[in-house]
C-alpha positions as protocol buffer text, in pm:
chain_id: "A"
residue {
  index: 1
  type: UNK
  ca { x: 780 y: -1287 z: 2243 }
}
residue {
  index: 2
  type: UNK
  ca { x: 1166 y: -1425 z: 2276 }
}
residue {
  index: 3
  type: UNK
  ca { x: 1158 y: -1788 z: 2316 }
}
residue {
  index: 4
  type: UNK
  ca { x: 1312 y: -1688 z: 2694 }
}
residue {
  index: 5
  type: UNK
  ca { x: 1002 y: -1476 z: 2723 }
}
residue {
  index: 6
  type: UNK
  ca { x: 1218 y: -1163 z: 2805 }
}
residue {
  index: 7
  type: UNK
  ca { x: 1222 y: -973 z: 2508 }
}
residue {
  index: 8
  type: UNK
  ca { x: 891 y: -844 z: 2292 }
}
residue {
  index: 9
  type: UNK
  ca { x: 909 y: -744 z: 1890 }
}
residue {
  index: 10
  type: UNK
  ca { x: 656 y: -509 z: 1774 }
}
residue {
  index: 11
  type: UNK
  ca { x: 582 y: -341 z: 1447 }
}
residue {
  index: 12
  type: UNK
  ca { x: 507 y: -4 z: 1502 }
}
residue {
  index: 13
  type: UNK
  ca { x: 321 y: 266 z: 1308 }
}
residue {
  index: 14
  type: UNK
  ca { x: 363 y: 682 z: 1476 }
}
residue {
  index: 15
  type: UNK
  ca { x: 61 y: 648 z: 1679 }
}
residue {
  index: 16
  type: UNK
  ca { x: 87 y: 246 z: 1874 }
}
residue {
  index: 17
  type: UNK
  ca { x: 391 y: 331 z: 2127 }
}
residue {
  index: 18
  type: UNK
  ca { x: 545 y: 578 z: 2299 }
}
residue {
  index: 19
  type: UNK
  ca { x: 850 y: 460 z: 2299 }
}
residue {
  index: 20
  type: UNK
  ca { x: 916 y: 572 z: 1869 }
}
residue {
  index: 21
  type: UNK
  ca { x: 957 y: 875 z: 1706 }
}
residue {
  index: 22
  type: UNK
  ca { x: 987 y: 657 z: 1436 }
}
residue {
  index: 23
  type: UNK
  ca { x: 802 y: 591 z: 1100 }
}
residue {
  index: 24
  type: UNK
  ca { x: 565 y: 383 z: 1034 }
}
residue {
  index: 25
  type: UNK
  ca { x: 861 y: 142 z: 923 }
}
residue {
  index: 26
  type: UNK
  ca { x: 1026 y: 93 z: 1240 }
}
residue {
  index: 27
  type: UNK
  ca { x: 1032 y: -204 z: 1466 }
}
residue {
  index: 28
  type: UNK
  ca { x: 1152 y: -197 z: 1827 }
}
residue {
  index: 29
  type: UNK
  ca { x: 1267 y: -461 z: 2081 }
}
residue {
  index: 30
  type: UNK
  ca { x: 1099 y: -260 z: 2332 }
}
residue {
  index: 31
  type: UNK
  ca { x: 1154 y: -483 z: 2687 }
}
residue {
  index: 32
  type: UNK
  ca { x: 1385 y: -645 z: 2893 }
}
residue {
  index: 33
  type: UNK
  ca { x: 1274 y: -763 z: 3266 }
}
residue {
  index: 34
  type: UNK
  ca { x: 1317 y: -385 z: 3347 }
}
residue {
  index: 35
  type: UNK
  ca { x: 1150 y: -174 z: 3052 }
}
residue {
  index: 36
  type: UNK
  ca { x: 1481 y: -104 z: 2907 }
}
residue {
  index: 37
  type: UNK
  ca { x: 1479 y: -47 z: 2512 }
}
residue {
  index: 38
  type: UNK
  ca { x: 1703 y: -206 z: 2349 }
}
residue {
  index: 39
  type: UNK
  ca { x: 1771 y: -80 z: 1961 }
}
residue {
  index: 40
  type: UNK
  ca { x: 1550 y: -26 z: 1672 }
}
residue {
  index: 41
  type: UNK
  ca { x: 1573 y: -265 z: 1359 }
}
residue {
  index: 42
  type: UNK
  ca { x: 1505 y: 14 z: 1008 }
}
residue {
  index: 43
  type: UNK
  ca { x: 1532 y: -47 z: 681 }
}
residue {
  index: 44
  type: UNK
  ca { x: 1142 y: -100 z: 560 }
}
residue {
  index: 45
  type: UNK
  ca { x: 944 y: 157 z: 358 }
}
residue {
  index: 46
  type: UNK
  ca { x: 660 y: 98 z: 487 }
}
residue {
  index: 47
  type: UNK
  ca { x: 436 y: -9 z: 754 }
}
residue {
  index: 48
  type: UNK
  ca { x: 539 y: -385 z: 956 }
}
residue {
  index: 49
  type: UNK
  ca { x: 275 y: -627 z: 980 }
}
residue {
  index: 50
  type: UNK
  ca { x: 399 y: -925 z: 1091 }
}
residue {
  index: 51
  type: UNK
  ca { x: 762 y: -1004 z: 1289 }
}
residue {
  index: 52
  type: UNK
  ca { x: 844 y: -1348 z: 1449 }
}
residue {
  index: 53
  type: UNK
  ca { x: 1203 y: -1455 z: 1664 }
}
residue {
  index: 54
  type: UNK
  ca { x: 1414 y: -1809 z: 1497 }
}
residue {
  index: 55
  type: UNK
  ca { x: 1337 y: -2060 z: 1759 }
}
residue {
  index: 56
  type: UNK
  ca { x: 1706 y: -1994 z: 1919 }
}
residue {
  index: 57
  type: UNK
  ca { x: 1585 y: -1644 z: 1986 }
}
residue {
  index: 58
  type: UNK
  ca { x: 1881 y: -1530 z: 1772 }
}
residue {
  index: 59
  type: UNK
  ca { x: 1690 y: -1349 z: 1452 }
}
residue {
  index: 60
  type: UNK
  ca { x: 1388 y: -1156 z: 1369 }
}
residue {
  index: 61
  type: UNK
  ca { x: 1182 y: -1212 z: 1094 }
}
residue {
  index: 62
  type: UNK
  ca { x: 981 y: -878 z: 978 }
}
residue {
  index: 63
  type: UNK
  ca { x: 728 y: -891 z: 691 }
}
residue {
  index: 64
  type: UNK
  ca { x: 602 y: -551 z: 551 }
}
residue {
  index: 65
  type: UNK
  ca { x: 398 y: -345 z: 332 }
}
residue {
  index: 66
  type: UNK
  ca { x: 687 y: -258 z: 127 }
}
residue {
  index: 67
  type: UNK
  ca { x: 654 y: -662 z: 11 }
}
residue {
  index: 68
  type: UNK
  ca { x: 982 y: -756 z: 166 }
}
residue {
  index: 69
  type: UNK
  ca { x: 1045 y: -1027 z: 465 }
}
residue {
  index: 70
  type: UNK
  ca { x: 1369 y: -921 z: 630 }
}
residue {
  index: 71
  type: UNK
  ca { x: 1620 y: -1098 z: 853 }
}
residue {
  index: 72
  type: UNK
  ca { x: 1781 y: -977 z: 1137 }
}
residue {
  index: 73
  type: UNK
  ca { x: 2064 y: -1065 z: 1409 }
}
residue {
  index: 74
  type: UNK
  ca { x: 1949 y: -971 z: 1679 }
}
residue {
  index: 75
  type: UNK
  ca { x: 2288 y: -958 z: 1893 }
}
residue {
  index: 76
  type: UNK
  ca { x: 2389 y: -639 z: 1657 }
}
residue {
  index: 77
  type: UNK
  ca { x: 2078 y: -544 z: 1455 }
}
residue {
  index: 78
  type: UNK
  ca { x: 2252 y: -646 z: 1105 }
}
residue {
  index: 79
  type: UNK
  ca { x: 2028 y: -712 z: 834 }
}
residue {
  index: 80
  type: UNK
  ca { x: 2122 y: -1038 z: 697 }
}
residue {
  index: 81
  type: UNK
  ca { x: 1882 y: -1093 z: 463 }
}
residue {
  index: 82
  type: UNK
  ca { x: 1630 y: -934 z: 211 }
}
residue {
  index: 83
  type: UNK
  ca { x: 1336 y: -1155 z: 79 }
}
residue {
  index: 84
  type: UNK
  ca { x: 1143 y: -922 z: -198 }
}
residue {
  index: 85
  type: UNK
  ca { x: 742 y: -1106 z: -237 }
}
residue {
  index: 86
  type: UNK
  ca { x: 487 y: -1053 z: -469 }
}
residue {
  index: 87
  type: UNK
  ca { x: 285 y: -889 z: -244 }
}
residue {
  index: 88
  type: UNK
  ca { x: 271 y: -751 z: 123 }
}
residue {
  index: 89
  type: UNK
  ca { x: 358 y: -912 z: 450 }
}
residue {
  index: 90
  type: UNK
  ca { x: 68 y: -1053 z: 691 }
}
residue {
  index: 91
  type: UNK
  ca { x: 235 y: -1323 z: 928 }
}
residue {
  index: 92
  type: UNK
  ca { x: 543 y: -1525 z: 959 }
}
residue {
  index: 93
  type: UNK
  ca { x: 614 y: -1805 z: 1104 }
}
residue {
  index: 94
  type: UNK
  ca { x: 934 y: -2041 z: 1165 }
}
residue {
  index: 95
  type: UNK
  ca { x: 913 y: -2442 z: 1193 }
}
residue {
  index: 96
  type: UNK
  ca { x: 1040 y: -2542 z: 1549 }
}
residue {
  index: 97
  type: UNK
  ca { x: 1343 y: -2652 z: 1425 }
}
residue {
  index: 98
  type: UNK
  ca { x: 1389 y: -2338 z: 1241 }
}
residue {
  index: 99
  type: UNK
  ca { x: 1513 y: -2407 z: 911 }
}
residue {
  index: 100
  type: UNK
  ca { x: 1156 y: -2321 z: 730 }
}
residue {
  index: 101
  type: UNK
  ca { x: 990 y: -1978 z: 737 }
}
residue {
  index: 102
  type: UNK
  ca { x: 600 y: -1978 z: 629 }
}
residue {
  index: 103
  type: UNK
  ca { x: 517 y: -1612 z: 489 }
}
residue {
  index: 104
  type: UNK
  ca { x: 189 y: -1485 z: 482 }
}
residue {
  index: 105
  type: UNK
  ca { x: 82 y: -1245 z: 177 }
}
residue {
  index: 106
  type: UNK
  ca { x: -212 y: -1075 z: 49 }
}
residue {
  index: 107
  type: UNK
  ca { x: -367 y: -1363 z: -189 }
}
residue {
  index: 108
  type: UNK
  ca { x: -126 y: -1658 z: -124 }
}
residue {
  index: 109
  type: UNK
  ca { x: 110 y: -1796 z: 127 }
}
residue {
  index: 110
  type: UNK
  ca { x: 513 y: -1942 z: 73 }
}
residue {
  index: 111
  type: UNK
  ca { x: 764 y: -2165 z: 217 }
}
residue {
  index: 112
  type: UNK
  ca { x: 1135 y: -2046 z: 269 }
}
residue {
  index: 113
  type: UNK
  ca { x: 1465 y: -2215 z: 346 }
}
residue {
  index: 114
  type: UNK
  ca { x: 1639 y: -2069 z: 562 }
}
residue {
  index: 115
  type: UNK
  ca { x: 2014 y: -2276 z: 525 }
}
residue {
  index: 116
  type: UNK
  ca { x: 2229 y: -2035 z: 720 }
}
residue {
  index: 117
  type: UNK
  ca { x: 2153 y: -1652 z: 849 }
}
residue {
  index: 118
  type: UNK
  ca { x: 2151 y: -1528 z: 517 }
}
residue {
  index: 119
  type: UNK
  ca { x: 2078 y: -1844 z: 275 }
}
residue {
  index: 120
  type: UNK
  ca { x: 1696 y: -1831 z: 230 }
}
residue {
  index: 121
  type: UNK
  ca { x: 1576 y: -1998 z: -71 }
}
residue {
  index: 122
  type: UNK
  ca { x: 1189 y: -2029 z: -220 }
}
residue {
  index: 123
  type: UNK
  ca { x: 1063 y: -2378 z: -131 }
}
residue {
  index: 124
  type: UNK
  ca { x: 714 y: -2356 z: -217 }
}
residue {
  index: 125
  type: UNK
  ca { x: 484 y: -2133 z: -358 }
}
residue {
  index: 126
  type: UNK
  ca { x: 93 y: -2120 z: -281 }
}
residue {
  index: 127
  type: UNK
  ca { x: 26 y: -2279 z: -613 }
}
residue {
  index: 128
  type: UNK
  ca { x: 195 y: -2601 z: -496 }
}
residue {
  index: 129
  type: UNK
  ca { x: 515 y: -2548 z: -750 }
}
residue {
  index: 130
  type: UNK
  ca { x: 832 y: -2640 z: -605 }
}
residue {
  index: 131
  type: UNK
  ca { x: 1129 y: -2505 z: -656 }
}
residue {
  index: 132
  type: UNK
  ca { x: 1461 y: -2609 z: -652 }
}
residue {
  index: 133
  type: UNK
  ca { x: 1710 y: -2546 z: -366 }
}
């Protein structure tokens, strides 16, 4: 859910919702107060696993199969940025103040910092090596 509680992200795949027709790539804002849908964020190649809203509500994180983590404003549906991992997306998570985004992957797990919409730098990697920001 939106931090206001009025909006819902879901990865879809062409059998979970009625509302696509989309791939298995897709995700969809799907609800407002009143059922309305809103737009449809595309650009993975493959199925969405994990998605999570910025703590202001104004970007989505989405984390896929294709090994990417992408960015998204929601007030437009730009992508802002593109995070290629090592392997595929699980779960995502953003620290409460929203400047750190904890990905999820097959075998290991990574910190990102996330200076501006699309400044996202590698923190820390599941081996405990830091890198330079």
């Amino acid at each position: 859910y939106s931090p206001d509680g009025t909006t819902i992200a879901v990865g879809l795949d062409n059998s979970t919702s009625l509302w696509s027709r989309g791939g298995p790539s897709d995700v969809r804002l799907l609800w407002a107060c009143d059922g309305a849908h809103f737009q449809t964020l595309t650009g993975h190649t493959n199925w969405v696993y994990a998605v999570a809203y910025s703590p202001d509500g104004q970007t989505l994180a989405t984390g896929s199969d294709d090994k990417t983590v992408r960015l998204w404003r929601l007030s437009d549906g730009v992508l802002l940025h593109l995070a290629p991992q090592p392997e595929r997306v699980w779960s995502l998570a953003y620290s409460p103040d929203g400047t750190t985004i904890a990905v999820g992957l097959d075998n290991s797990t990574s910190l990102w910092s996330r200076g501006g919409p699309s400044d996202v730098r590698l923190l820390w990697a599941c081996d405990g090596a830091h890198f330079q920001t």
